[in-house]
C-alpha positions in Angstrom: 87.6 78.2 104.4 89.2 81.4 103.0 90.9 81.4 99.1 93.3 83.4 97.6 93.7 83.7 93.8 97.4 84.0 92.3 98.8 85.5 89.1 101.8 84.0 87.9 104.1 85.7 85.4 104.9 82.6 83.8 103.8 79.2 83.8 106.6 78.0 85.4 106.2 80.0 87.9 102.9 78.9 88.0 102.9 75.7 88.0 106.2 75.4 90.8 103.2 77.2 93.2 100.7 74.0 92.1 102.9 71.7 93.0 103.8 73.8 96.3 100.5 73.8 96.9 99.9 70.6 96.7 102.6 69.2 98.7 101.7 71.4 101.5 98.1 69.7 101.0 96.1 72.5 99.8 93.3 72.3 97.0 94.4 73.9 94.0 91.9 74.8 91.4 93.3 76.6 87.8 90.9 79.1 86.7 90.7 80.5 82.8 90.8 84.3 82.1 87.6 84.1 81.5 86.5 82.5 84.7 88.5 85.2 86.6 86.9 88.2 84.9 83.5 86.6 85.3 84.4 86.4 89.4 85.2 90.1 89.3 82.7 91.5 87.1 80.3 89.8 90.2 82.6 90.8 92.7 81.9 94.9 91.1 78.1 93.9 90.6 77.8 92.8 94.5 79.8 96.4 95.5 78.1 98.5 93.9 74.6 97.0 94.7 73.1 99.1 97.1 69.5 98.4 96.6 68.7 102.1 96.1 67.3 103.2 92.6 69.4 105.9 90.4 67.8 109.0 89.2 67.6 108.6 85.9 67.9 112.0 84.5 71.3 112.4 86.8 72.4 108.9 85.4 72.1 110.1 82.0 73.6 113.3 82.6 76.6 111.8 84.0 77.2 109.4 81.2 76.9 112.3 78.4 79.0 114.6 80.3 82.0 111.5 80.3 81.5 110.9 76.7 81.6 114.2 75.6 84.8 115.4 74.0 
């Protein structure tokens, strides 16, 4: 079954879309920040993965050339 997250602006806004939700007979699960970051840091991890090895010395170049002031 498909998800979708949701952001409220406030949590009354929030929590009239729970009880939406759950009137309409849908499973409603409240994540913390932290949960939510943790899901798109893997999300990022599982994009970029390519299974291909970097260059090292390119890798390093690129990371001193975007530091550098």
């Amino acid at each position: 079954m498909d998800t979708i997250l949701l952001k409220a602006k406030s949590k009354e806004n929030l929590n009239l879309l729970i009880k939406l939700a759950k009137k309409l007979g849908v499973e409603v699960s409240v994540l913390s920040e932290k949960a939510t970051e943790e899901i798109a840091m893997v999300a990022a991890i599982k994009e970029g993965k390519t299974g291909k090895l970097s260059d090292t010395d390119n890798f390093i170049k690129g990371l001193k050339s975007d530091f550098a002031s």
